[in-house]
TITOR-317869 format. One record per residue: x, y, z of N, C-alpha, C in turn; residue in one letter. Coordinates in steps of 0.02 Angstrom, whole numbers, plus 32768, in hexadecimal, padded with zeros to 4 digits. Each point is the difference from the previous one (the first is absolute). Last residue first. Layout:
N
XYZXYZXYZA/...
***
This chain:
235
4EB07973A1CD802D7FF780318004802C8041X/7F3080447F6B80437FDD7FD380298004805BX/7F0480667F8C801E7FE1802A804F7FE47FEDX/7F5080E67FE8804C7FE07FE8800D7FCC803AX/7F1D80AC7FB7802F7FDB802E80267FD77FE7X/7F8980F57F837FF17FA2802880348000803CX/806F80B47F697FB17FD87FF080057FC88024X/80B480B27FC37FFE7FDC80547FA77FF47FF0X/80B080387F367FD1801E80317FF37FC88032X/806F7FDA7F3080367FFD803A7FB38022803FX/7FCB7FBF7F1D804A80257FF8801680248039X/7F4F7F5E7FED80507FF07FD78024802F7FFEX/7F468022805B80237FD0802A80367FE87FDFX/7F7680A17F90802280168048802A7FD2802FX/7F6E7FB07F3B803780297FE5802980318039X/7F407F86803680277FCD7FF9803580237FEBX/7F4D809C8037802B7FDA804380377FDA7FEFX/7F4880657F7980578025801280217FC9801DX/7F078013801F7FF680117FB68068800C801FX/7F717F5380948008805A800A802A800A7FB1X/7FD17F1E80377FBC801C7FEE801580597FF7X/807B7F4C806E800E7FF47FBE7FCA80497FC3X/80867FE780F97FC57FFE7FF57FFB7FFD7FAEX/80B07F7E808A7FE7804F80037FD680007FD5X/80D17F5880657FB17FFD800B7FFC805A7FE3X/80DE7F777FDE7FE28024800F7FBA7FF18007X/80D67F5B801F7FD07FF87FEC7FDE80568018X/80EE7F707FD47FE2804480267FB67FFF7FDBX/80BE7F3080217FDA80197FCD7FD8803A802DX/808B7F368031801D80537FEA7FE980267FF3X/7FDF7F0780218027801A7FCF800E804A7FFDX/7F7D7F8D80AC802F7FDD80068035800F7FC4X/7F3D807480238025800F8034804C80027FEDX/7F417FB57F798024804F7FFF802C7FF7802FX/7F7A7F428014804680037FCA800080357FE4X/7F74801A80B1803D7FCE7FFD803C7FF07FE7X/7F1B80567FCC802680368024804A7FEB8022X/7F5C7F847F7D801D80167FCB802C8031803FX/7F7F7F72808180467FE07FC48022802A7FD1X/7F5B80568095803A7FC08016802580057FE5X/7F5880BD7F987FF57FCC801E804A7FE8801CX/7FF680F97FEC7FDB7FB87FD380017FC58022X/7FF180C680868028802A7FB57FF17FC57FC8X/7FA6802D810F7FE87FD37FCA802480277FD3X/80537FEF81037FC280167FC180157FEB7FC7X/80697FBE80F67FB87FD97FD17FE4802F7FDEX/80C1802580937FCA801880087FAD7FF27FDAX/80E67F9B7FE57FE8800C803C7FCB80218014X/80477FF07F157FEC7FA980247FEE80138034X/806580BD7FA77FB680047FF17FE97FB08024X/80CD804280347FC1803180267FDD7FF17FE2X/80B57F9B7F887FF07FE980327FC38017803AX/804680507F237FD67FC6800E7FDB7FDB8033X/804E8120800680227FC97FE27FB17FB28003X/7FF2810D7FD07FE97FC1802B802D7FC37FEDX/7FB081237FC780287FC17FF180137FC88040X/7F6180BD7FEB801080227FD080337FB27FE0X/7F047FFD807D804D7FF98014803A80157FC8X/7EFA804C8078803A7FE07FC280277FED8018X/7F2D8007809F802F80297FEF80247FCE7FD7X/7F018020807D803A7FD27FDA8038801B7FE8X/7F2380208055803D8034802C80277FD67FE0X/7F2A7FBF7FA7800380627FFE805080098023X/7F8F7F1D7FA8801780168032802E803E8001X/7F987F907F5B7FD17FF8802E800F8016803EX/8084801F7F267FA47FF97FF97FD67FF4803DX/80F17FDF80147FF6803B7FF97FC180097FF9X/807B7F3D805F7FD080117FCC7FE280567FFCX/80E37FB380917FC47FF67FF97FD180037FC4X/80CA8052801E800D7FD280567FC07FD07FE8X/805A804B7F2B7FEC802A803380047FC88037X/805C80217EF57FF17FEC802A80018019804AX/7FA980757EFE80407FD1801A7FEB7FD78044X/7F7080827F71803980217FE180517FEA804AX/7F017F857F868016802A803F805180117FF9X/7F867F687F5B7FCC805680128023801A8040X/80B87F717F6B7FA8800A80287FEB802C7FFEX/80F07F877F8D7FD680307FF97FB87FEF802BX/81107FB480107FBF7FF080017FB98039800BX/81207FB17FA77FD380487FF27FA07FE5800DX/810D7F9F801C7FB87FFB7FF67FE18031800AX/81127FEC7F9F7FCD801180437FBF7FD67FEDX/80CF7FED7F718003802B804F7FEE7FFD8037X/80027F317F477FD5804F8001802880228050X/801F7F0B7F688041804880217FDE80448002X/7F7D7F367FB5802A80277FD080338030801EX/7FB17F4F8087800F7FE47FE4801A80397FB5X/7FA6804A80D180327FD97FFF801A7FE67FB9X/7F2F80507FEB803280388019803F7FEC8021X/7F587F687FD1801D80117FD080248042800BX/7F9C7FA480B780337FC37FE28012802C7FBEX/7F7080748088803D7FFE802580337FCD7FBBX/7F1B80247FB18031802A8006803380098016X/7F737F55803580207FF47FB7803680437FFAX/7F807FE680CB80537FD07FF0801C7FFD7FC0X/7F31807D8026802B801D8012804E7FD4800FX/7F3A7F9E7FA98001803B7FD2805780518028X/7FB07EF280657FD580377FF4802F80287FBBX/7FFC7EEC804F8023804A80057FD6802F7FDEX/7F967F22800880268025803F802180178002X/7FFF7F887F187FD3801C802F801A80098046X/809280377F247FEA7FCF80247FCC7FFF8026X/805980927F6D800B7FBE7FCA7FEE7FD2802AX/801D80EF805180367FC57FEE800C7FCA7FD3X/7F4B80AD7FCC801C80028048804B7FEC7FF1X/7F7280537F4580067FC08013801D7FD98047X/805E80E87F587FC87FC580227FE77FDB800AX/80A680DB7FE380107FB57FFC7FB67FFF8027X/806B80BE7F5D7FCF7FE6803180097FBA8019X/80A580D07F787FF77FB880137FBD7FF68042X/806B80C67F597FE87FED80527FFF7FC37FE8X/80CB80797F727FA47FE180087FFB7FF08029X/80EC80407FC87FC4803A800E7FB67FE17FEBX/80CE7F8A7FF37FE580207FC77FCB802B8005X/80647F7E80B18016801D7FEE800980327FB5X/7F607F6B8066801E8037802A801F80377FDDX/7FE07F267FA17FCC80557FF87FED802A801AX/80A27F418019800380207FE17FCA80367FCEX/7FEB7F7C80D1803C8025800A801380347FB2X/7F5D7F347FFB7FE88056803B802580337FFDX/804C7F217F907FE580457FCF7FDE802E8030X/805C7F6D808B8039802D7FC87FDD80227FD3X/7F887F738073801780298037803580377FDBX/7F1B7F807FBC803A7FE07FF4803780468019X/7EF37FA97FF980298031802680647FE07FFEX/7F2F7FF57F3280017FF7803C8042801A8021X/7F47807D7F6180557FE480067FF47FCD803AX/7F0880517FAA80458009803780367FE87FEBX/7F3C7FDE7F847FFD803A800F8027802B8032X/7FE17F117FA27FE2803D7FDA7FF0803A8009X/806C7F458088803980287FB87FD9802F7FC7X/7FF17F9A81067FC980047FD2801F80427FCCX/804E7F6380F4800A80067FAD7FBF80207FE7X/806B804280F27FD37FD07FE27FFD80127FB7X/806F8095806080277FCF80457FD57FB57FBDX/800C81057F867FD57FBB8025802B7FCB8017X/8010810A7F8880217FC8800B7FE97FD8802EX/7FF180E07F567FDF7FE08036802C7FA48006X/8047810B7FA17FFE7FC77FFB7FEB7FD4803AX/801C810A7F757FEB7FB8803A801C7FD37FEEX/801781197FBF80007FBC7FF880057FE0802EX/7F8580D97FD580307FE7802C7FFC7FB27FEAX/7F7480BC7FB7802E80097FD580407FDD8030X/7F12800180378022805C800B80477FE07FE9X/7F5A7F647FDC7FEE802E7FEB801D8039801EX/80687F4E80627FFF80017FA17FDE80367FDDX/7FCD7FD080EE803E801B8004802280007FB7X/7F277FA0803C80088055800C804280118002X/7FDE7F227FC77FE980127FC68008805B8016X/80547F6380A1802F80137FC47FED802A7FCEX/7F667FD680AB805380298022802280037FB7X/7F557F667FEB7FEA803A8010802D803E8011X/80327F0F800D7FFD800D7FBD7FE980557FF2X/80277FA980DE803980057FDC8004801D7FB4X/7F4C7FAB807E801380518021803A80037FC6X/7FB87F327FD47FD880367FEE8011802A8015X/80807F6A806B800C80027FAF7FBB80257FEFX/7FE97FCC80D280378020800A801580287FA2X/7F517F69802B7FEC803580158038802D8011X/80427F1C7FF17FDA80317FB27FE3802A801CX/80417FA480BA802E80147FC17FF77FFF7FB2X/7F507FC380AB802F80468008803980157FD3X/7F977F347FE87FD380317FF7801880318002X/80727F56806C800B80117FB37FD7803A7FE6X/7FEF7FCB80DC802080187FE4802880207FC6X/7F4C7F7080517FF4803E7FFE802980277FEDX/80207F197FE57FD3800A7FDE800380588015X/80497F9A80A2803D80137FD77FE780217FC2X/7F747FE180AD8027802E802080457FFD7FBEX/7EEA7FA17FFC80597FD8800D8028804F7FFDX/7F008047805080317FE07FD180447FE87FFDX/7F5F803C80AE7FF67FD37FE280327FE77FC2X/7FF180DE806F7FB27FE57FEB7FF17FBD7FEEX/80D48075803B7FD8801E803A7FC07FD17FE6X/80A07FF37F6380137FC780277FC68023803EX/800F80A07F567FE07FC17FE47FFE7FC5803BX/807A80BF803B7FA8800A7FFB7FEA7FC47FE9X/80CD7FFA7FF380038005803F7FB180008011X/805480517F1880097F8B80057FE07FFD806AX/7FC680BD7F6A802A8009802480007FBB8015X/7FBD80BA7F0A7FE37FD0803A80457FE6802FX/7FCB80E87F9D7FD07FC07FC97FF87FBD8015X/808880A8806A7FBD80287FED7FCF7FDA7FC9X/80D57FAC80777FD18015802A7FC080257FECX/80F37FB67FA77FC27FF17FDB7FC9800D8017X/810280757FF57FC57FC4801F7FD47FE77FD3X/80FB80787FB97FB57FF3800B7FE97FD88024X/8105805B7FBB7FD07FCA801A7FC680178017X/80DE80657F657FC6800680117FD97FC2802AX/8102809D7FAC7FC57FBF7FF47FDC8007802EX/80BB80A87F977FAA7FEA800B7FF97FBF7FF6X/80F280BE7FF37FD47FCB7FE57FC57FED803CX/805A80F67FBE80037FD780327FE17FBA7FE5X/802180D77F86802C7FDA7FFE800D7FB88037X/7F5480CF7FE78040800B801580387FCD7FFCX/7F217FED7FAC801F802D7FD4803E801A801BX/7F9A7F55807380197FD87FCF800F80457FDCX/7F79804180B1803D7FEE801E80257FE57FBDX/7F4580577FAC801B802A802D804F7FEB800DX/7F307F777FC8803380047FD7802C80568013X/7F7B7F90808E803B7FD77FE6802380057FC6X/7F4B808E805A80307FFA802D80327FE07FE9X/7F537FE87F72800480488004803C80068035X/7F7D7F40801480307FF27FC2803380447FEEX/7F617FF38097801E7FE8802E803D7FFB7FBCX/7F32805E7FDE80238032802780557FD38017X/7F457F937F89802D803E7FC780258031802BX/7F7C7F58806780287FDC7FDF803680107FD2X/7F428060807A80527FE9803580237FF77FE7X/7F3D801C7F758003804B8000806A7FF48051X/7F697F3F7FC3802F801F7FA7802C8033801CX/7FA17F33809D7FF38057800B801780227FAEX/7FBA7EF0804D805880497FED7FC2801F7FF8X/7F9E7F3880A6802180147FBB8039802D7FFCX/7F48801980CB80197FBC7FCF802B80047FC9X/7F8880A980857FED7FC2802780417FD77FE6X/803480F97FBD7FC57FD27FEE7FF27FB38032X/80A180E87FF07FB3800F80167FD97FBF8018X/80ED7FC67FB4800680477FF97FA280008050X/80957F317FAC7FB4800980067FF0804D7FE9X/80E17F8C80097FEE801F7FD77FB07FFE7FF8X/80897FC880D17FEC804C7FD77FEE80137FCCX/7FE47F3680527FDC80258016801080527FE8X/80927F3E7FD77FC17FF67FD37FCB804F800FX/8107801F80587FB97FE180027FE480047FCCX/810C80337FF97FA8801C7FF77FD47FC4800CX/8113804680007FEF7FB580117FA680308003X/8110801E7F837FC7802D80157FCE7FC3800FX/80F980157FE67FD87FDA80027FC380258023X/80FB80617F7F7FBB7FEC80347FDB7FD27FFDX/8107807A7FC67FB97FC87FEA7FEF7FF28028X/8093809B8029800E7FF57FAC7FC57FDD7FE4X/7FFD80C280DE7FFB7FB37FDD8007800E7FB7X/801680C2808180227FD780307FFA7FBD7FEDX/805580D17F697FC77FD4800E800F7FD2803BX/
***
């Protein structure tokens, strides 16, 4: 195996599947279906969600609204994806455990770093939600930070596009992959893998961040087990 433990990082948006808005059931059972795959090979799983498909503190602040206030919003909208992920990943016989940056003990653990660690290692995914716990960090610093923080391998950032290009692929037809990319080319050349900060403190700790397409039916169980999927940023 080329990873012991992952950090698997999913948009709100992907779990739209078809729909404007919301979970998709029909994404929701495909995406769980994958994960439990990789975890039947012994690989530990954790998990960070958006919230983008229910709501986006950034949007809220676009219209007026207090920008922290929005945030919060978001991060419960993080903890519903979350709750949803766990419930499709329970009904195919995979143990969870959801875990919240922000208190709400009726229905999340809160995020206490050792018991993460130890349901790792007891072979349960672990979801963490709730961003950071702070406003103005996105959904992708959270992931960077707790994948540091449980000793994950890698980041495993799942999209609709099956890695990173010179360019926006969707719009720009001559765009070409990149199979692997250090940090530094990506800052220079300004494309988009995550935001500043969270891309930063990947850098600055080590951390190999994959991009690949989350959506193609295989892929995640290929990337763990060594296949050349996506793009590979790292040192």
């Amino acid at each position: 195996m080329q990873y012991k433990r992952i950090l698997l990082k999913l948009s709100g948006e992907a779990l739209m599947g078809e729909k404007q808005y919301g979970i998709d059931s029909k994404r929701l059972s495909e995406y769980a279906e994958e994960i439990k795959e990789v975890v039947a090979r012994g690989i530990e799983v954790a998990i960070v969600i958006g919230g983008g498909n229910i709501f986006r503190g950034l949007a809220g602040a676009a219209t007026g609204m207090d920008r922290v206030q929005g945030d919060h919003m978001g991060m419960l909208a993080t903890v519903i994806n979350g709750l949803a992920l766990q419930s499709a990943l329970e009904i195919k016989g995979v143990q969870t455990r959801l875990q919240s940056a922000i208190k709400i003990n009726e229905v999340a653990e809160p995020f206490i770093r050792r018991r993460a660690m130890r349901h790792l290692e007891k072979g349960r995914v672990v979801i963490f939600g709730g961003g950071t716990g702070n406003p103005y960090f996105t959904t992708d610093s959270a992931a960077v930070l707790r994948a540091i923080e449980i000793e994950a391998d890698v980041i495993l950032k799942g999209t609709r596009v099956d890695g990173i290009y010179t360019s926006d692929p969707e719009k720009d037809k001559t765009a070409t992959k990149f199979d692997s990319i250090s940090f530094n080319e990506v800052l220079k050349k300004g494309l988009k893998v995550m935001d500043t900060t969270a891309f930063t403190l990947s850098q600055e700790n080590n951390l190999p961040i994959v991009v690949f397409d989350m959506n193609k039916k295989g892929n995640l169980l290929k990337l763990v087990d060594g296949e050349n999927i996506g793009t590979v940023v790292n040192l």
